[in-house]
C-alpha positions as CSV (number, residue, x, y, z in Angstrom):
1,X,148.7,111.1,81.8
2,X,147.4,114.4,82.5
3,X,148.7,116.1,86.4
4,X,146.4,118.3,88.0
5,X,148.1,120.9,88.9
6,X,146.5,124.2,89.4
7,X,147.7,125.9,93.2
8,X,150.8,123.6,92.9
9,X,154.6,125.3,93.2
10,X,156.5,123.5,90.3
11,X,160.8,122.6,90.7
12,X,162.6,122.4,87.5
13,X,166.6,121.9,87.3
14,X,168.5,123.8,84.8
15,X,167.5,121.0,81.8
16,X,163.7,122.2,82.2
17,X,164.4,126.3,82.3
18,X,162.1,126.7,79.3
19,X,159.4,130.0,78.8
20,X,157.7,127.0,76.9
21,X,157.6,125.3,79.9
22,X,156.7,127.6,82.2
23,X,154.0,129.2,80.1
24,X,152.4,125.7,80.4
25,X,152.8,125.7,83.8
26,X,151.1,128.8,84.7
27,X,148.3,127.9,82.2
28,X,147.7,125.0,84.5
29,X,147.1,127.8,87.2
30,X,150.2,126.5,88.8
31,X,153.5,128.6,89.9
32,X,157.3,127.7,89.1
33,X,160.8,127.6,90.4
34,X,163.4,127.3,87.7
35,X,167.3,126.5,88.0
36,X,169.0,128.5,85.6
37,X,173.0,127.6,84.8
38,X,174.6,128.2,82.0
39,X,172.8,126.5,78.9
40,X,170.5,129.7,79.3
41,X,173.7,131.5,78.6
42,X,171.7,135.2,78.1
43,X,169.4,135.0,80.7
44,X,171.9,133.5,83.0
45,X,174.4,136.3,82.4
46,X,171.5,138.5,82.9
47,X,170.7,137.5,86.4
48,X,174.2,137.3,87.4
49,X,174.4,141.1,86.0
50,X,171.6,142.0,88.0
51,X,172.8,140.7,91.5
52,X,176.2,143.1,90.5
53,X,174.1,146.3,90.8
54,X,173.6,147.1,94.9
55,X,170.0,146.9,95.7
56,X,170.1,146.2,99.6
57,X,166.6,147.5,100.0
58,X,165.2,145.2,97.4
59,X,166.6,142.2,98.3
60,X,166.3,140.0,101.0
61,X,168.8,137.8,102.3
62,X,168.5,134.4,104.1
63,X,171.2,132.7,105.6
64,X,171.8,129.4,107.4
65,X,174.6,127.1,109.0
66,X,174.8,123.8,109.7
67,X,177.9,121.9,111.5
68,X,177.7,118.3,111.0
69,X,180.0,115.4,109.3
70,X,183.5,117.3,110.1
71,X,182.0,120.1,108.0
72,X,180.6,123.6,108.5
73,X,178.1,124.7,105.7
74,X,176.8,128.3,105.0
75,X,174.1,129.2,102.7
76,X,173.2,132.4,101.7
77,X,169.7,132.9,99.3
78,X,169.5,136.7,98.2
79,X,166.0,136.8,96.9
80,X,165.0,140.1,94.3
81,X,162.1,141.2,93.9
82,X,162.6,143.9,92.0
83,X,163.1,142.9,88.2
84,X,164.1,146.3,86.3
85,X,167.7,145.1,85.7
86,X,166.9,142.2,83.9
87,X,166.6,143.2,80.4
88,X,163.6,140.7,78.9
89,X,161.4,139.8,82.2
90,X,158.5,139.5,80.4
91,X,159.8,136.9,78.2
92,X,158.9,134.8,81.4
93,X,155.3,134.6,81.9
94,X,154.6,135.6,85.4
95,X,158.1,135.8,86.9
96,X,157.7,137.5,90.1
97,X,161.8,137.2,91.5
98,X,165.3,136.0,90.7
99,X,167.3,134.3,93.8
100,X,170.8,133.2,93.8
101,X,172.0,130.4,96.1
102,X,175.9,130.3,97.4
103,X,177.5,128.1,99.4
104,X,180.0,127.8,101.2
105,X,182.0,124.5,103.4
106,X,184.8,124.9,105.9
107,X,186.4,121.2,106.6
108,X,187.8,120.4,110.1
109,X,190.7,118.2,110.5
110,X,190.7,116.5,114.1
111,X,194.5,116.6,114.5
């Protein structure tokens, strides 16, 4: 089976955060958005190093809430743009940003 899928915006969860994989996909004339935990232990440690270093004016920050279920949820996505902290970016072919997702509950208990 082949998948067209050239102008298409790609989702991968941490299993799939391969340069192998995304080399293919931008071959494809495609884009990507890849999970990275832990089994990418240097370039996950990377990132995490680079959202350390203050860089306000190159990031942008996105937050929402939602109150629902006995619950309040916050989520806050700092997207960087700027890549000079990472120390291999051109390992990955074509990556434009890093974003890092938090988030946070607050139960309420009905007395």
């Amino acid at each position: 089976m082949v998948l067209d899928l050239e102008n298409a915006i790609i989702t991968i969860d941490a299993m799939g955060c391969q340069t192998d994989i995304a080399e293919v996909i931008i071959e494809q004339k495609a884009d990507y958005i890849l999970a990275v935990k832990e089994n990418q232990k240097e370039l996950y440690q990377d990132i995490e190093s680079a959202f350390l270093i203050p860089s306000k004016d190159k990031s942008k920050i996105y937050i929402t809430e939602e109150v629902g279920s006995g619950r309040v949820e916050k989520r806050t996505c700092t997207v960087m743009d700027d890549l000079s902290h990472l120390l291999n970016p051109t390992k990955w072919n074509s990556l434009q940003s890093i974003a890092k997702i938090e988030s946070e509950k607050v139960y309420k208990i009905n007395w």
